[in-house]
N, C-alpha and C positions, 0 to 999 in steps of 0.2 A: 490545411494544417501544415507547421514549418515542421521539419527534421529534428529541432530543439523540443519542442512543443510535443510528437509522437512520443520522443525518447523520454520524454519527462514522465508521462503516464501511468509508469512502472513506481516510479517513486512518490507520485503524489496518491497514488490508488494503495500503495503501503502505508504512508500516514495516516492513510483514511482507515483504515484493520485497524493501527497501532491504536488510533483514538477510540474505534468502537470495542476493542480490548480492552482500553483504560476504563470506559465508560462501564461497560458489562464486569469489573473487578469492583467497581465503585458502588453496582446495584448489589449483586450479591455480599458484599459487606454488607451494606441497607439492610436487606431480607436474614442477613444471619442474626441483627439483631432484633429485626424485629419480635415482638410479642403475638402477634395476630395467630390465627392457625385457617390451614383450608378447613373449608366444612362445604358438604355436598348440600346442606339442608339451609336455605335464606332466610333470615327472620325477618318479619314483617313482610312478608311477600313480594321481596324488590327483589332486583335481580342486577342489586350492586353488585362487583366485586370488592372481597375485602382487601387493605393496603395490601397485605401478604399477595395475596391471587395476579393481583395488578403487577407488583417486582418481578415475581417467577413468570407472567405470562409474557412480560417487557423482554425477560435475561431469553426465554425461549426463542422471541422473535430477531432479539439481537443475533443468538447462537445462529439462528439461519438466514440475517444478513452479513455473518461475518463469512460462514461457510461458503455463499455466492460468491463475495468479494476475492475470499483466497482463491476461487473458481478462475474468476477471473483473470488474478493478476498472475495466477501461471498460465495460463493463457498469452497474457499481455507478455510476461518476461520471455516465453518461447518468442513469438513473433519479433519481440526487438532484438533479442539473442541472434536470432536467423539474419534479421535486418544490418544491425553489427556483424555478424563472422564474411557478409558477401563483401564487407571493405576490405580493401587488395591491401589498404597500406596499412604495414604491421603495428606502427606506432599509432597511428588512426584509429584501428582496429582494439587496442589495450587501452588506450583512453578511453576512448567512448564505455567499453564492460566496467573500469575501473569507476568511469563516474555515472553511468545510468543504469547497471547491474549489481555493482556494486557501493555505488551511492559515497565515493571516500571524497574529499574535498578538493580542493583547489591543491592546495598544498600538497595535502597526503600523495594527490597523484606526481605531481613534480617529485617528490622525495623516490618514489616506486619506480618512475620511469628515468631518475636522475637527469630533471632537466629543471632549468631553470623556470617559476610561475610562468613568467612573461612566454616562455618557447610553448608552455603549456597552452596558452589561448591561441597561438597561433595552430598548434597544431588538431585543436578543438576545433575552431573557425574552420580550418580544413578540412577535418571530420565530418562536422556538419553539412558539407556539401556534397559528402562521396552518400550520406545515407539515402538509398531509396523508401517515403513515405510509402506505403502500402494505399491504395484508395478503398475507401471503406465502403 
């Protein structure tokens, strides 16, 4: 795994929350309108569940892969965090948090560090080489 590729993890494992966030907002909408109701007792002796059972038992399972996921990515941002603070060089050091901790643009970061894009990739490209990957 490159240095880019580690550090990225953090932000691609938060997209992933944010979607199953949007998704789990999306179900429960569903289930608020729905009509169905739980009932303990099946009729006809099947042992479908009704739509209603199906949304709520879906939003539960969501709720405990989102919970893992958040598990996770403080995990992941502790370890890149650590990864980040051991680069010596201070500008090095505020890029990389500004753009894999804090996820701000290309731009935003030039504006924050008052450098120009162009010194921005350079000094990224540099970054990238001072991070030690962790081996998994």
């Amino acid at each position: 795994m490159t240095a880019k590729e580690y550090l990225q993890q953090v932000w691609k494992l938060d997209v992933r929350i944010n979607a199953k966030l949007e998704r789990k907002d999306r179900l429960r909408e569903l289930a608020e309108r729905a009509t169905d109701t739980i009932t303990a007792t099946r009729f006809s002796g099947t042992s479908q569940r009704s739509h209603m059972e199906e949304a709520v038992c879906e939003l539960v399972d969501l709720d405990h892969d989102i919970e893992d996921d958040i598990m996770k990515l403080v995990q992941l941002q502790k370890a890149v965090a650590e990864s980040i603070a051991a680069v010596e060089a201070p500008d090095c050091r505020v890029l990389l948090e500004l753009r894999y901790l804090n996820f701000k643009t290309w731009r935003e970061i030039a504006e924050a560090m008052d450098f120009e894009e162009r010194n921005v990739f350079y000094i990224h490209k540099k970054a990238l080489r001072l991070i030690v990957v962790p081996v998994v």
